[in-house]
N, C-alpha and C positions, 0 to 999 in steps of 0.2 A: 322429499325434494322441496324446497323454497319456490317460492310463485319466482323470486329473481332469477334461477337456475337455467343453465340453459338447460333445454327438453330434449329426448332421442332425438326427433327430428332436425333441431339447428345440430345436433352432434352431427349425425349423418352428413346434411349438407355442408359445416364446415373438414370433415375429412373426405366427403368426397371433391372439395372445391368450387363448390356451390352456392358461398354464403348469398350472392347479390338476389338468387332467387327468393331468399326466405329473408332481403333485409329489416322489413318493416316488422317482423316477428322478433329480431333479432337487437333493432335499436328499442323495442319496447323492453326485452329484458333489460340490455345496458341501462335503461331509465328505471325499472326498478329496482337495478341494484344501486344506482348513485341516488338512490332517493334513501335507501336503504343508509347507506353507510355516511351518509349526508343529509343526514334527515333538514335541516334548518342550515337558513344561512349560507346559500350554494349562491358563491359568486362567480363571473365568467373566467377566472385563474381555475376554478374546478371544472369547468365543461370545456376549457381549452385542454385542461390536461389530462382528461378521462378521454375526450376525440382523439388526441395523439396516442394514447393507450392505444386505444382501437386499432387505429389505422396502423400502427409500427407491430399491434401483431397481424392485423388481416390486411394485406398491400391491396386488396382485389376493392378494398371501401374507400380509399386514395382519389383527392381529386386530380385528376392527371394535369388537366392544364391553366395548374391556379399555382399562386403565389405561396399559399398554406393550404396543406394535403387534406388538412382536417374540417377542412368548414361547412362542408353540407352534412359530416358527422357529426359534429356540434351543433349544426342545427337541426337535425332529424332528432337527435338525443334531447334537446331541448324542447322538442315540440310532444315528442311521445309524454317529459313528462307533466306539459302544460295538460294534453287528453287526459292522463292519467289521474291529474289531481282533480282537474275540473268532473270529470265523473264523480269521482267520490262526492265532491260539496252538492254537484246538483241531485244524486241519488237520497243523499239526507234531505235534501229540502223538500223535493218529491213526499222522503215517507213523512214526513212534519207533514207537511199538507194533509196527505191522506187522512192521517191519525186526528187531524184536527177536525176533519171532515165527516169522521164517525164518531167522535165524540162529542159534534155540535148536533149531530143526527138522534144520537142517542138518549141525550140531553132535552131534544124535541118531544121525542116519544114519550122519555117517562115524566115530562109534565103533560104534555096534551092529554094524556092516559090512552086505552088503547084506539079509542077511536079517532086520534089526531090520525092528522096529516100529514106529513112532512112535508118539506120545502122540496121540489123537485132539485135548485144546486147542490142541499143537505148542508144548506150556508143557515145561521139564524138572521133574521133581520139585525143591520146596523141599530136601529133607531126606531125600536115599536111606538114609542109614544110619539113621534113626530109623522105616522100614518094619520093619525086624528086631525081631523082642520079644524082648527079655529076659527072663530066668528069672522077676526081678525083676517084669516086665508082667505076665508069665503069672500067677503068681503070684495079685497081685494083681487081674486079670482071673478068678480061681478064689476068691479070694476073696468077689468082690463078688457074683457067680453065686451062689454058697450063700448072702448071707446075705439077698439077691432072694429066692429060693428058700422060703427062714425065713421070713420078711414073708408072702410068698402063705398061705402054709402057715399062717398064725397066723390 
């Protein structure tokens, strides 16, 4: 069976008359089969005329007292498959993170050798050579101190 398929269960419910109970199970297939058979380039002539699919075969998804029968079908079908695509991109970026996160960990360890440390975010420092101050930092770090200091003091 295809993840797009409907399952026993939408079967059952739409032969016993049931669908509006099990809608949101049901416009999630619809979304992946028009994602399916439209993969690219789905304009609203395709989600106007996959809603009318729907609705002219299941009367009970019809909006009754509107202008066009099909628009909260088109819009349930459109939003399942905004969910749908949006999980996928943010589950990749997730494991990119992670993966980057054990590889900068890892990368820690076999330099520091076994007695490093790691970094408790398991992030490496941006910019290790700009932890070091400068004469220059100090300086200016002893400068600002005294002139803090003057301010109070006034």
């Amino acid at each position: 069976m295809e993840s797009w398929e409907i399952n026993e269960q939408l079967a059952a419910a739409i032969t016993a008359g049931q669908l509006t109970l099990h809608a949101n199970a049901f416009f999630r297939v619809c979304a992946k089969h028009l994602m399916r058979t439209h993969p690219k380039n789905r304009t609203k002539g395709h989600y106007r005329t996959y809603a009318e699919m729907i609705v002219n075969k299941y009367s009970c998804l019809k909006d009754r007292n509107a202008s066009c029968p099909y628009i909260t079908v088109k819009e349930k079908v459109g939003k399942a498959i905004q969910n749908l695509t949006h999980n996928t991109k943010t589950k990749l970026v997730r494991k990119l993170k992670r993966d980057n996160v054990k590889a900068a960990a890892a990368a820690d360890a076999s330099r520091g050798g076994a007695g490093a440390m790691a970094m408790p975010s398991g992030r490496l420092p941006r910019f290790p050579a700009a932890q070091e101050l400068t004469t220059a930092d100090k300086d200016a770090a002893t400068y600002a101190d005294e002139q803090l200091q003057l301010t109070t003091e006034f």
